[in-house]
SERO-4910 file (N, C-alpha, C, O; in steps of 0.05 Angstrom, whole numbers):
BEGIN
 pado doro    nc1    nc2    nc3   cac1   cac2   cac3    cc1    cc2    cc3    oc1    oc2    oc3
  Unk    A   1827    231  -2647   1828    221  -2620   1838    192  -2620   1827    176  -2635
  Unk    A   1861    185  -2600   1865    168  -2598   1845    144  -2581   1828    150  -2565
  Unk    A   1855    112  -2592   1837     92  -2572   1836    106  -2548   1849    126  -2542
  Unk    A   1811     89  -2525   1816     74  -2509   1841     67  -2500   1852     49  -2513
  Unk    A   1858     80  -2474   1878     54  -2459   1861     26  -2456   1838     19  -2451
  Unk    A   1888     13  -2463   1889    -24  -2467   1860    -30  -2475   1845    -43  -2459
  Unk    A   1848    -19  -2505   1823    -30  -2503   1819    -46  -2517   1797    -52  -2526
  Unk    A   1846    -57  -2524   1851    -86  -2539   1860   -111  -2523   1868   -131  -2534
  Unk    A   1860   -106  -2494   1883   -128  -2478   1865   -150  -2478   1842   -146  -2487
  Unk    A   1870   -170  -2470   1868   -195  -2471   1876   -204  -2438   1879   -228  -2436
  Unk    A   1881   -190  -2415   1885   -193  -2394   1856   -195  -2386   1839   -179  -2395
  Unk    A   1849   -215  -2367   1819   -221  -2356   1814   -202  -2327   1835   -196  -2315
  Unk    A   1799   -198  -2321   1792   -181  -2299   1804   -196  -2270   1815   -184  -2251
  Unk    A   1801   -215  -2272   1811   -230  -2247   1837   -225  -2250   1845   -218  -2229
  Unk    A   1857   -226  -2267   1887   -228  -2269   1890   -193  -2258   1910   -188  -2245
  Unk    A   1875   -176  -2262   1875   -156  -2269   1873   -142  -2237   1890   -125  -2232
  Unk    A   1850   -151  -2214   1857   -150  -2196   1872   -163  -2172   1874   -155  -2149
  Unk    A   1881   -187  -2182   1901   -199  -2173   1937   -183  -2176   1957   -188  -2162
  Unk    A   1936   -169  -2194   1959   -145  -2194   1958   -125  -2185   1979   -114  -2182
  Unk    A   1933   -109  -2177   1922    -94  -2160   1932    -98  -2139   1951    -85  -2130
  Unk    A   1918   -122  -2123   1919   -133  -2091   1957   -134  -2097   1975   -124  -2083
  Unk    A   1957   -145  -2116   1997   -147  -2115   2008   -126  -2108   2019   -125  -2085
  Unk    A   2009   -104  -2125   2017    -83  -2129   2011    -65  -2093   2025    -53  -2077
  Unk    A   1985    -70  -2095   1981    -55  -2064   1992    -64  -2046   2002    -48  -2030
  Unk    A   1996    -91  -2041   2019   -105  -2024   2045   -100  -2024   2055   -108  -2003
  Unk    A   2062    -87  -2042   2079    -85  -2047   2089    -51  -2037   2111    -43  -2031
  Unk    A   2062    -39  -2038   2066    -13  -2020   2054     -9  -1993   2053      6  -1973
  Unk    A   2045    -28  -2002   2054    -36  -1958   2019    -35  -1944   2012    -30  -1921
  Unk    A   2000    -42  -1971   1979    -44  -1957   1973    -76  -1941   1984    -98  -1945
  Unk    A   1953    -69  -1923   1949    -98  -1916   1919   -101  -1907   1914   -109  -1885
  Unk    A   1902    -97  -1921   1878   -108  -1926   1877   -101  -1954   1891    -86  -1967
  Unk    A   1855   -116  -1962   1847   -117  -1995   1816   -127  -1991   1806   -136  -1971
  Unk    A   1807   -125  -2010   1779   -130  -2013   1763   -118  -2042   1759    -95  -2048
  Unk    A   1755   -144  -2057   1746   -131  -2084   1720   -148  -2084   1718   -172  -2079
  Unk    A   1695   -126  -2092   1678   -136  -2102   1656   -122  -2132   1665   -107  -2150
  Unk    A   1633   -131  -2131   1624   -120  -2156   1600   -120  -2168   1592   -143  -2167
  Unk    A   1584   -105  -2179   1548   -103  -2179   1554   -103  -2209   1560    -80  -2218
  Unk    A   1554   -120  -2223   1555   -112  -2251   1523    -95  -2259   1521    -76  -2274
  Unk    A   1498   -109  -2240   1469    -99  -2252   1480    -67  -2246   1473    -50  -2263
  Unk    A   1494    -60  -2226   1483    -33  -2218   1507    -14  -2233   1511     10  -2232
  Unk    A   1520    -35  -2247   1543    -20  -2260   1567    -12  -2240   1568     12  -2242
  Unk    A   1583    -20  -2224   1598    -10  -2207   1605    -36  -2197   1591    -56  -2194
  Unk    A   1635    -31  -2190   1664    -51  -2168   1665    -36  -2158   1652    -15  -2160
  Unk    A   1684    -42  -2140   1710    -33  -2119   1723    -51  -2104   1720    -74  -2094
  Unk    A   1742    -31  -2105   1774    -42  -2094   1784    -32  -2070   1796    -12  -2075
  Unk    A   1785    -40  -2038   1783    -33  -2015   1804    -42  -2010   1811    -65  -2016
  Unk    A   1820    -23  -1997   1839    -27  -1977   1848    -10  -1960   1841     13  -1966
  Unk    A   1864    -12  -1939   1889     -5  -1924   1913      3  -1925   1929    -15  -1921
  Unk    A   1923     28  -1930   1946     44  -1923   1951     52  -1900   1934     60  -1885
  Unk    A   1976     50  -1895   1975     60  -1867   1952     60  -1845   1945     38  -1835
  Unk    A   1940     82  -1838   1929     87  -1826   1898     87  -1837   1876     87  -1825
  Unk    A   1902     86  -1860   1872     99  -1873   1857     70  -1901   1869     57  -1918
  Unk    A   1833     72  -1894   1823     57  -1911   1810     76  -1933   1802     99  -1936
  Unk    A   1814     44  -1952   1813     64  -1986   1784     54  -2000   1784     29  -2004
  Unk    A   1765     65  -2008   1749     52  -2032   1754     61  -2054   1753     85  -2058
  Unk    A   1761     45  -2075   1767     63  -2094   1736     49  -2111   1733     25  -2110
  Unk    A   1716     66  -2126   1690     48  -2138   1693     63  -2169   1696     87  -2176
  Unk    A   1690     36  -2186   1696     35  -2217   1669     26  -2221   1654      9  -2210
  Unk    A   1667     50  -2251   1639     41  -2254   1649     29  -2285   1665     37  -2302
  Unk    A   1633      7  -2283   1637    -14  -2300   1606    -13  -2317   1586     -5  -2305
  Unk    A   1605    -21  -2342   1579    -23  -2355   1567    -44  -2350   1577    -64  -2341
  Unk    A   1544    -40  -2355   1522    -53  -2344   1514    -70  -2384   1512    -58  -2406
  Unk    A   1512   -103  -2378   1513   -116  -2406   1489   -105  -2426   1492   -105  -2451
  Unk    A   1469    -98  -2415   1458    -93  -2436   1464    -63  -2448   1452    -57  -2468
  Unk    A   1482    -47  -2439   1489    -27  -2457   1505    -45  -2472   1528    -40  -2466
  Unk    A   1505    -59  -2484   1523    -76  -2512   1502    -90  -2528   1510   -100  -2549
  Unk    A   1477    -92  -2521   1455    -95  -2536   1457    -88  -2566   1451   -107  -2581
  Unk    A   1464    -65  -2576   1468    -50  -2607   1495    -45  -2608   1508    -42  -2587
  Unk    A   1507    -43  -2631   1525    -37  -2644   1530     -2  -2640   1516     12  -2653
  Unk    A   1546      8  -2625   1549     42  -2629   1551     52  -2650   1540     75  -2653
  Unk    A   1563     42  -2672   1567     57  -2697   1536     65  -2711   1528     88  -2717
  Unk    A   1514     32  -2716   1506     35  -2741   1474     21  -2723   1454     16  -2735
  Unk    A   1478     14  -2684   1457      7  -2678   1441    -13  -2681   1416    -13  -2678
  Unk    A   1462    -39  -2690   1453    -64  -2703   1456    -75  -2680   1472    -70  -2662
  Unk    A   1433    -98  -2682   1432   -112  -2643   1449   -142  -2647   1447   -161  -2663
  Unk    A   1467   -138  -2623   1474   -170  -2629   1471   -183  -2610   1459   -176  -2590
  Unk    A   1485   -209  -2617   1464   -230  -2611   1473   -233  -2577   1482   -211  -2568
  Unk    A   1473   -250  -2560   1469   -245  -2536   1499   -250  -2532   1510   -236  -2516
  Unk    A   1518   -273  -2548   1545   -281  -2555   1568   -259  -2551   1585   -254  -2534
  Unk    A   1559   -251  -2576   1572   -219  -2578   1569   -198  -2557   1588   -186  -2548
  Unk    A   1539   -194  -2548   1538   -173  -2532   1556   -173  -2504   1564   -153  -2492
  Unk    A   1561   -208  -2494   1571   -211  -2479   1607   -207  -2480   1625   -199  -2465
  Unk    A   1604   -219  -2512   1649   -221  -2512   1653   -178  -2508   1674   -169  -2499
  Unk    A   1628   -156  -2518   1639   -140  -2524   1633   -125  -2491   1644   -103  -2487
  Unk    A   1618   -138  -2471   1615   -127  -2441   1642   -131  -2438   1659   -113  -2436
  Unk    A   1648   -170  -2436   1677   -170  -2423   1694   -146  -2430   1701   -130  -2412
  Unk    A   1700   -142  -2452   1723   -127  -2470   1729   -101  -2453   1751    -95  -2444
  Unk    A   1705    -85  -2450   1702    -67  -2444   1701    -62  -2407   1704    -38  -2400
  Unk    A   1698    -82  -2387   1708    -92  -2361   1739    -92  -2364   1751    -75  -2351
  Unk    A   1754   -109  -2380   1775   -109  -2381   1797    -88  -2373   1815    -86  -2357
  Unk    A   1783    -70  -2399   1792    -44  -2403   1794    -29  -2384   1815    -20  -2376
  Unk    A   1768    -22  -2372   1777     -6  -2347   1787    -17  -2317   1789     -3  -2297
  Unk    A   1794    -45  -2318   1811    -54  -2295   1842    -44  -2302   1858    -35  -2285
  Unk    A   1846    -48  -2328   1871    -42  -2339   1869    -13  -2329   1883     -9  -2309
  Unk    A   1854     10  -2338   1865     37  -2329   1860     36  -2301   1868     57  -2292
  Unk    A   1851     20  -2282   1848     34  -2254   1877     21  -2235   1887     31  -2215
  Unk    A   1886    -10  -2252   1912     -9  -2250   1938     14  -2254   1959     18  -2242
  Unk    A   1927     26  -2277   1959     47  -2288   1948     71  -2261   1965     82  -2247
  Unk    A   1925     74  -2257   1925     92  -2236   1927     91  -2213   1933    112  -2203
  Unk    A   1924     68  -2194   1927     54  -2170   1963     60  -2175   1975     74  -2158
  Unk    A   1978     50  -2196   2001     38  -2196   2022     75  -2201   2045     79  -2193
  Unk    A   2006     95  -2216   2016    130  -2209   2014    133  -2188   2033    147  -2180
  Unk    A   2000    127  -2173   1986    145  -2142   2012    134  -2132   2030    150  -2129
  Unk    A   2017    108  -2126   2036     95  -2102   2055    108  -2109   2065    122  -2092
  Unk    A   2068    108  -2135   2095    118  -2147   2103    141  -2140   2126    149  -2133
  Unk    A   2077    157  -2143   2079    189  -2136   2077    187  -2108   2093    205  -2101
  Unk    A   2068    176  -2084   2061    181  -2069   2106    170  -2046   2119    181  -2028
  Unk    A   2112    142  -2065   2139    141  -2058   2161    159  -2059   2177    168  -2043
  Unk    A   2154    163  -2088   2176    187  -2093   2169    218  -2087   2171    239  -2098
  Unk    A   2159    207  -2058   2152    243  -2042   2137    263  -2060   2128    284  -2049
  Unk    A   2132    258  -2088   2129    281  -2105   2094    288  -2091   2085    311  -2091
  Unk    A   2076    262  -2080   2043    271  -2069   2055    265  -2035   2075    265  -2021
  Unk    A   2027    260  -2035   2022    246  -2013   1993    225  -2013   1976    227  -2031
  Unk    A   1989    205  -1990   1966    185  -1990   1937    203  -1987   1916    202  -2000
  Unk    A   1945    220  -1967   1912    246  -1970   1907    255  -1996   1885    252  -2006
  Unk    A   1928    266  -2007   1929    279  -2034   1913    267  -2060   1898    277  -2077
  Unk    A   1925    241  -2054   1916    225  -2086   1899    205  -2072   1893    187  -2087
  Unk    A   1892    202  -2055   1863    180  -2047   1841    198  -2029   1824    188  -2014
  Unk    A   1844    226  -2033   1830    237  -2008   1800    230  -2018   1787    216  -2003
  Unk    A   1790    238  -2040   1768    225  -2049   1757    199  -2034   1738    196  -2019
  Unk    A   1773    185  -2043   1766    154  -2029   1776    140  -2000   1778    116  -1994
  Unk    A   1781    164  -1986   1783    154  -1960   1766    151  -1954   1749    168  -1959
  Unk    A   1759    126  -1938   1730    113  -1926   1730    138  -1887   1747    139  -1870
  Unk    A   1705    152  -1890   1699    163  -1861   1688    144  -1846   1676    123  -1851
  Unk    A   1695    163  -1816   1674    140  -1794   1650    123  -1800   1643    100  -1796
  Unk    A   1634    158  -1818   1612    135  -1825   1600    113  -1846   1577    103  -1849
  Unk    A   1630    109  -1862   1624     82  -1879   1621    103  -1909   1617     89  -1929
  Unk    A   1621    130  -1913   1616    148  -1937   1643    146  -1947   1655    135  -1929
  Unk    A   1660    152  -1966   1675    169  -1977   1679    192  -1977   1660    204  -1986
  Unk    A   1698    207  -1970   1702    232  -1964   1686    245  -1996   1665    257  -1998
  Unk    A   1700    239  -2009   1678    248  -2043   1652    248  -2041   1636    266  -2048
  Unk    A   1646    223  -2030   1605    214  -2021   1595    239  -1998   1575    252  -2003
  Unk    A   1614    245  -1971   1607    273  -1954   1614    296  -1971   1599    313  -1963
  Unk    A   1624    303  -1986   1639    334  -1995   1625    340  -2025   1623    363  -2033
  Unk    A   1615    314  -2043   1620    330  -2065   1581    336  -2066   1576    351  -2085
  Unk    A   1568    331  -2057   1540    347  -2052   1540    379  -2040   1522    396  -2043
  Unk    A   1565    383  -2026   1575    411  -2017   1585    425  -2023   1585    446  -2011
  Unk    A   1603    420  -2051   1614    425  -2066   1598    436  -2100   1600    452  -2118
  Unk    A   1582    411  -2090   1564    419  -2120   1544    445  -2113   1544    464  -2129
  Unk    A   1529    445  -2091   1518    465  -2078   1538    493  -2079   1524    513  -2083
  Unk    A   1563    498  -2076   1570    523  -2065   1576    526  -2102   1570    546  -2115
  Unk    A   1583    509  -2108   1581    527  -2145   1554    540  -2160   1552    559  -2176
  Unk    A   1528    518  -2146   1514    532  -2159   1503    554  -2143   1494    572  -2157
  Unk    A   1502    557  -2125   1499    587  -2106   1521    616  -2123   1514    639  -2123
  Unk    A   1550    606  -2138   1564    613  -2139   1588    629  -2114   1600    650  -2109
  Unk    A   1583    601  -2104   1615    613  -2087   1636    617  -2091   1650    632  -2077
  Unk    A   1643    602  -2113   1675    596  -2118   1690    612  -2112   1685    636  -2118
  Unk    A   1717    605  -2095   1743    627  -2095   1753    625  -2124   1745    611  -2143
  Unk    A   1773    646  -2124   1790    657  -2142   1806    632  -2150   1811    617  -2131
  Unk    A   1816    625  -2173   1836    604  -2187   1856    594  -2161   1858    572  -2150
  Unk    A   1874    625  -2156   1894    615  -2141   1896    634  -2119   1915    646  -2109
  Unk    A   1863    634  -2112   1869    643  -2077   1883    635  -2054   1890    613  -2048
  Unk    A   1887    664  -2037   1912    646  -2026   1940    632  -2033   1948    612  -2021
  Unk    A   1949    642  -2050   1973    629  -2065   1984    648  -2069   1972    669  -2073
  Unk    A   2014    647  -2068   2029    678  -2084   2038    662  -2105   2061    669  -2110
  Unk    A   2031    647  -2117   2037    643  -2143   2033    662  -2168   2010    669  -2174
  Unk    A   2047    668  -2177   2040    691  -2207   2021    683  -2227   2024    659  -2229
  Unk    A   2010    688  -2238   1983    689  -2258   2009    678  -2293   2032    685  -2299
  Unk    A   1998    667  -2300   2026    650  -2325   2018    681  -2336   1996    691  -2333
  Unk    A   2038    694  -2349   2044    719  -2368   2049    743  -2360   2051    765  -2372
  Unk    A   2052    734  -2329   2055    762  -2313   2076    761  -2304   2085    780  -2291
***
């Protein structure tokens, strides 16, 4: 198995949503708003498309999971535990950039749409995420076992048929 994306960069988290807010400006959002609970483990990145507001929430580690060493469980010192939190913050600003920065691309080049690839994180009337209303309803109708068929409703062909 390959690394981690960029889990070697050297780009700081601030530069990191500062290309974010760029990048979203650039496709035509016009609010932005970033904040961040490191205790509770979790950011987000808020904005405006069109018509629709976005949360997108990254869960970020919380410093004392860097307390021990993963390999061999050796504790370090508070120095280290901290350079290896940053490292690891870094890292996942870097992937929520390459993904913020697919969605718009796909969403320009007609190939999605903004419902499509943010429907999750459209903010509802009441301040939830469409993900925060649906996926308790979702998790419920699987374990009842509701599920439709793969490709209900679709005349798509079954691959080998």
């Amino acid at each position: 198995m390959s690394g981690r994306y960029a889990q070697s960069t050297k780009v700081s988290v601030s530069s990191s949503v500062q290309q974010i807010e760029g990048l979203l400006k650039k496709y035509g959002a016009t609010s932005f708003a970033y904040g961040d609970d490191s205790d509770a483990g979790s950011a987000m990145v808020c904005f405006k498309l069109t018509d629709r507001q976005v949360r997108l929430t990254l869960p970020i580690p919380r410093l004392q999971e860097f307390r021990k060493t993963e390999s061999r469980g050796i504790v370090r010192s508070d120095a280290e535990m901290r350079v290896q939190w940053e490292k690891s913050c870094r890292q996942r600003y870097r992937a929520l950039l390459l993904i913020i920065k697919a969605k718009l691309v796909a969403i320009e080049d007609g190939i999605t749409t903004l419902e499509r690839e943010f429907l999750a994180d459209i903010v509802t009337p009441s301040g939830e995420t469409v993900s925060q209303v649906l996926a308790p309803q979702l998790r419920s109708m699987y374990e009842r076992g509701q599920v439709p068929s793969l490709v209900a409703g679709s005349d798509m062909k079954a691959i080998g048929s």
